[in-house]
N, C-alpha and C positions, 0 to 999 in steps of 0.2 A: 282401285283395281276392280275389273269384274270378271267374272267366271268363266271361261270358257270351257264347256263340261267336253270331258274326251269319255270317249266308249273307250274298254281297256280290251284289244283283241288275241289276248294271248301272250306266252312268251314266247319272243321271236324267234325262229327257228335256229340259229346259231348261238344265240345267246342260252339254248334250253340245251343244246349241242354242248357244248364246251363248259355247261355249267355242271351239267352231269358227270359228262369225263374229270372234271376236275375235283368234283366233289360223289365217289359214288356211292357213300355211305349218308349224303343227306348234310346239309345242316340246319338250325334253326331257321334259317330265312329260307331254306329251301320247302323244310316238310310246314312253314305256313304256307308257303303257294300252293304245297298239294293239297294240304288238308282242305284248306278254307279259300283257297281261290283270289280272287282281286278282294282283299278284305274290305276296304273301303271305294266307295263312288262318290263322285265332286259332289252331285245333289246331296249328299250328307253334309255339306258344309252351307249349302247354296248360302243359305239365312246372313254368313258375315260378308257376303261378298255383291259388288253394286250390279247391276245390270248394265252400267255402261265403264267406260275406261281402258287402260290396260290391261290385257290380260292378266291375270293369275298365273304365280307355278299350280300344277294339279294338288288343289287342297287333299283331296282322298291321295296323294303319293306323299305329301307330307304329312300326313297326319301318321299313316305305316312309318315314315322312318322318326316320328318323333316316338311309336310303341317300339322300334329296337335300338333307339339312342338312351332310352329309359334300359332298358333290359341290359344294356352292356356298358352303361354307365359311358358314357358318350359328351363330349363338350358339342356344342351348333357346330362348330368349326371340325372335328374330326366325324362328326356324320355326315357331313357334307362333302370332305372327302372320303368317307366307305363308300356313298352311291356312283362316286367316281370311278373309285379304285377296285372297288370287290365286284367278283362274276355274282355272287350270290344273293347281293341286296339288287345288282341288278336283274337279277332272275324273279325276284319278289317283286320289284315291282313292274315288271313287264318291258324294262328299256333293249334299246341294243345295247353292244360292247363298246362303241363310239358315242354312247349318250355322254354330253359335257357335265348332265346333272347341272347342280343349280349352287347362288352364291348362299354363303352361309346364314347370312341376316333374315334371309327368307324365314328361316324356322324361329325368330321369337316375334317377327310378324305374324306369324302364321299364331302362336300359343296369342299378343295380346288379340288378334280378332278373335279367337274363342271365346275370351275373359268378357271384350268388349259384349260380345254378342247374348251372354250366358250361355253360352254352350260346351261349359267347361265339361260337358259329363256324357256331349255325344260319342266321342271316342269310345267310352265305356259303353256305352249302350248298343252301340254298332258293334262292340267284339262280344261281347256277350248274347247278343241278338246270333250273329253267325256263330257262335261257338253250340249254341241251341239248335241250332238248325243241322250244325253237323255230328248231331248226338252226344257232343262233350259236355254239355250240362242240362241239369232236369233239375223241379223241384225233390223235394224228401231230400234225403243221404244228411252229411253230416258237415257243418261249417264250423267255423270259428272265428271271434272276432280278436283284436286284441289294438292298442293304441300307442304309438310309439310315438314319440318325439319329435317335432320339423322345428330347426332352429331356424329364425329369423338371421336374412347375412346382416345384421349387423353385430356390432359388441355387445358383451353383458356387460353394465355399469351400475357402479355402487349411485348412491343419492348424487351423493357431490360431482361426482363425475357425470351423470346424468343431467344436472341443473347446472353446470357447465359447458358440457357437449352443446346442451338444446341454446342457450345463448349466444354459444360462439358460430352454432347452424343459422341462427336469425342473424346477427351481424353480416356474417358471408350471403346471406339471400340479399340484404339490404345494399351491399356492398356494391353486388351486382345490378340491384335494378334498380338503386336511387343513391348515386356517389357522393353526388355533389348535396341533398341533402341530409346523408350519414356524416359527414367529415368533420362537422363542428361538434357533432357529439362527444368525438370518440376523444380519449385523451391520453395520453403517455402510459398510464397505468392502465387502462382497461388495453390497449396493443398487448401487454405485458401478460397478464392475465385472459388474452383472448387469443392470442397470435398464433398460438400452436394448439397442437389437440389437446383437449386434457386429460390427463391420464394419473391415476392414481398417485404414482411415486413422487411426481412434483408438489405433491397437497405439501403446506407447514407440517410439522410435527407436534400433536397435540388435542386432546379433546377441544378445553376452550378455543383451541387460537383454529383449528379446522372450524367450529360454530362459525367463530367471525367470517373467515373467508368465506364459506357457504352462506348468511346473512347478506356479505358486502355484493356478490353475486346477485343475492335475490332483490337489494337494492339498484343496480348496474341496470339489471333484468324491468325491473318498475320505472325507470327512467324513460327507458328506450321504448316501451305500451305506454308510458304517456304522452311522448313526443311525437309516438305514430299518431294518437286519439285529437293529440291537438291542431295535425297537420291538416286542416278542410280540404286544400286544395290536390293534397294527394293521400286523400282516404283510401285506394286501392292498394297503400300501404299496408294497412291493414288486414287485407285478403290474402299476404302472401303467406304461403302453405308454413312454412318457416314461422311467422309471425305467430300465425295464426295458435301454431303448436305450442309457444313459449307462453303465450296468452294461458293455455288450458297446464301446461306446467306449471305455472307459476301459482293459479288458484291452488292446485294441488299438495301445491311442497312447502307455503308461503304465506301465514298472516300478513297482513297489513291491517294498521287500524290509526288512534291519535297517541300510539307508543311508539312508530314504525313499522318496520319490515322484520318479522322475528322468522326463525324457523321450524317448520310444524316438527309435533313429538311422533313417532312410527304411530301411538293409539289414534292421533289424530288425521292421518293419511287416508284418503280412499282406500278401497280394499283392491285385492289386486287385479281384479277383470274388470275393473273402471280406470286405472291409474296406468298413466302411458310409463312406458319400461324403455324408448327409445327416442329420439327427437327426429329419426331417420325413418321410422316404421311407427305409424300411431297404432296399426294393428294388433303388436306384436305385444302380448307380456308375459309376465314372469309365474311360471307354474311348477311347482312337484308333483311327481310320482317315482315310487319306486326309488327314494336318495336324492339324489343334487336335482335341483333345479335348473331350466335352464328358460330364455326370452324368446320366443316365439310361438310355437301353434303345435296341435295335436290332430294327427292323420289315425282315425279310426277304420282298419281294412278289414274288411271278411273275404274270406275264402273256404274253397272246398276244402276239406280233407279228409275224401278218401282212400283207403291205403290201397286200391286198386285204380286207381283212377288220375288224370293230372290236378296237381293245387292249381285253382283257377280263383282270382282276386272277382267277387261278386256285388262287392260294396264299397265305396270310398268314402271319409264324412271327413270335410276339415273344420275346425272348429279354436278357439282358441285356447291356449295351454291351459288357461284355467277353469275350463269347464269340465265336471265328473264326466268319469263315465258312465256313469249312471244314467244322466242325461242323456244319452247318445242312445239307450237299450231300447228303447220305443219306437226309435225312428229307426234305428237299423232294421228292425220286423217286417213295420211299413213298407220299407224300400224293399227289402226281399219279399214280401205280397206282392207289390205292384209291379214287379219282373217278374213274376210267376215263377219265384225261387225259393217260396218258401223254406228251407230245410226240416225236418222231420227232428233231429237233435241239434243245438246250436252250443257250442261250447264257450265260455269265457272265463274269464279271472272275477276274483270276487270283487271289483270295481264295479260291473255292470248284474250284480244282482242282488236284488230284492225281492222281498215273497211277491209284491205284486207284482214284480214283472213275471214271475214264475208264473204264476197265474193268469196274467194277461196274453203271456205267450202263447199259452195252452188254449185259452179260452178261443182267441180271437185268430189263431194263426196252426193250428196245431200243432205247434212246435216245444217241442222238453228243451229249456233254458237250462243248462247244465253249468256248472259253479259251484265253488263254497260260499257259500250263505256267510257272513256275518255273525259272529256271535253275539249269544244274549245280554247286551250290555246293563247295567245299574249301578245306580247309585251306592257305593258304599255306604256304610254309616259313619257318622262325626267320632265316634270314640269305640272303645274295646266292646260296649256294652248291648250294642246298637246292632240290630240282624240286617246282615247282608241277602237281600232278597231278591231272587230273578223275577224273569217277568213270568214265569211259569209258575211261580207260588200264589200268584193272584187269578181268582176265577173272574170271568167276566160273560155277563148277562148282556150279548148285542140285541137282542129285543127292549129292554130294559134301560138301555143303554148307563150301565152299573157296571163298576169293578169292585169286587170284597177282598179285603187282602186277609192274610191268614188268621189272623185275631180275631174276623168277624167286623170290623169297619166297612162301611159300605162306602164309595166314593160319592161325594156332594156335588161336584159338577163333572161336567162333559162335555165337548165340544170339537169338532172337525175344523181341519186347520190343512194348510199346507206348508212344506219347507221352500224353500229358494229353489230349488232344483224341480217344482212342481209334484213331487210326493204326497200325497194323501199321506196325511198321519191322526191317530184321536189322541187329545189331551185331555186326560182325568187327574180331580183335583181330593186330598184327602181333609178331611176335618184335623186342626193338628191336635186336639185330644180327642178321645175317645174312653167312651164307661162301657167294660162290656155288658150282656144284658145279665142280667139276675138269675141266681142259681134258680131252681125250680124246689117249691116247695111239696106239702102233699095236697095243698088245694090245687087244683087245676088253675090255669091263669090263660087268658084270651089275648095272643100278641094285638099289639096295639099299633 
């Protein structure tokens, strides 16, 4: 398709007639026309669309109706008929009362050319660009961030059902694109075990006897990556997405060696932002916060909030469930710098703070990182006898680079390191005895 950019010349005069009488108190599609105008222009899209073809619907009018199919919680098909049906969405975006509007498929063409294009984030930057312009947001004042939950559409599934699904998802890919050589494989019992979905309640009843049927799988599973690998003349067997997945499953869930095909123990499992959680979504896995866990991704949003002012979303981060938020605290900064949105106080849960970031925020953005901190964690001791010590009972010499604990032990090594999550931390090591030094006599003695 390619672009044909329209100038937007106003709402048409009977359309602004009848939209008013009908609504004279305003509604949300109204007071954004007045506030903020033709919020989007086609040139905001140009980038996914080709210079020659069929025309486009007007990317800048679907991109407006995919910001209030969001806001009102809206299917493609029922916002497609609001621009039909409602004076008011079409008073937003500038139609007559006789516009047909457009068919519904248009709007998740329209969301993959963003995805395609990476310009999952001009939306945002375009209302946020006009919301600045018409004095609704400025750097300073007060934001907040916080991270809620986006479930992946598929199931949550335990192991078995997992390395069941992903099998019986490869069979159905192969089924499709290579019949005739799938069919000598497949045999009375694997139909049996493959034919339907698998779902929990059908498992046997039984520690031992569920092993075996998750083994007999992971056996089923080795058969069918060998028969692909041995196939030369349709190696593109091997390519298929389906395959491909069962492949990186099967490493995952599944010794093999000259004992067989055994099933791995949970200590021996990848951890779980390496280990796929779906056969249907490789993206998607399994994370906590806050109680249950659930298979898919975590949407980090900031927004305004101040108490005289509208909450206006300033920051979006998607990321996968099982990454802290901790993670997230440095680049949300960044990203409110580089919009000139700094906020002056940032408020969050104690997920996203650390002294360093307390300081980094300060330092680098002038901004007060506001949170409870963490408390001061340690080590217990082994027995009754044994002082439980925070980290404030130890002095530490950063010149020096020394910690003394209360005894008077000095620490023997030191060394900078970082966590998984890229934190700066120091590790200091203590001598495990220690002789304190000598009482003092009445000759004078010279520390040594």
């Amino acid at each position: 398709m390619s672009l044909e950019s329209r100038s937007d010349e106003g709402v048409p005069e009977l359309t602004a007639r009848v939209g008013r009488a009908s609504f004279p108190k305003g509604t949300l599609a109204v007071r954004i026309r007045d506030v903020l105008g033709p919020l989007f222009t086609d040139e905001d899209f140009a980038e996914a669309f080709a210079d020659r073809g069929r025309p486009a619907i007007s990317p800048g009018a679907l991109a407006l109706v995919s910001v209030l199919q969001y806001a009102e919680g809206l299917s493609d098909r029922q916002a497609a008929d609001q621009v039909r049906a409602k004076m008011d969405w079409k008073f937003l975006l500038g139609l007559e009362l006789d516009d047909p509007g457009f068919d519904f498929t248009v709007l998740g063409d329209f969301r993959s050319r963003l995805i395609t294009h990476g310009l999952e984030e001009r939306v945002l930057e375009v209302i946020l660009s006009r919301l600045s312009d018409a004095a609704l947001l400025r750097a300073g004042g007060r934001q907040r961030t916080d991270s809620p939950h986006v479930l992946a559409a598929v199931r949550t599934l335990n192991r078995m059902e997992f390395v069941g699904e992903t099998l019986r998802a490869a069979l159905e890919a192969l089924a499709a694109a290579a019949p005739d050589w799938l069919t000598p494989l497949i045999s009375t019992a694997w139909v049996e075990r493959y034919g339907a979905r698998i779902d929990n309640y059908r498992f046997p009843k039984g520690e031992n006897v569920r092993r075996e049927w998750a083994e007999q799988v992971g056996r089923d599973g080795f058969v069918l990556l060998d028969a692909v690998d041995e196939t030369a003349p349709l190696a593109w067997l091997g390519e298929v997405p389906a395959v491909r997945i069962l492949r990186r499953a099967w490493m995952e869930q599944y010794h093999r060696d000259g004992n067989g095909v055994r099933w791995r123990e949970g200590k021996d499992l990848p951890p779980a932002r390496d280990r796929l959680s779906s056969p249907y979504d490789a993206d998607a896995h399994y994370g906590i916060k806050r109680g249950p866990g659930s298979c898919g991704y975590k949407v980090h949003l900031s927004e305004t909030c101040e108490p005289d002012a509208p909450h206006l979303i300033t920051n979006v981060e998607t990321t996968s469930a099982t990454v802290n938020d901790t993670e997230l605290t440095a680049i949300v900064h960044h990203r409110h710098a580089q919009r000139g949105l700094a906020p002056h106080e940032h408020v969050v849960d104690a997920g996203y703070v650390t002294a360093a970031h307390i300081l980094a925020a300060r330092e680098d953005h002038g901004t007060d990182l506001l949170g409870p901190v963490g408390i001061d964690t340690h080590h217990s001791g082994r027995d009754d006898q044994a002082p439980n010590l925070t980290q404030a009972a130890f002095t530490t010499d950063w010149d020096a680079r020394r910690v003394t604990c209360p005894q008077g032990a000095a620490s023997v090594s030191w060394s900078q390191q970082r966590k998984a999550s890229g934190t700066p931390l120091v590790r200091v090591h203590f001598a495990r005895t220690f002789s304190p030094p000598p009482l003092s006599t009445s000759r004078a003695s010279t520390p040594g």
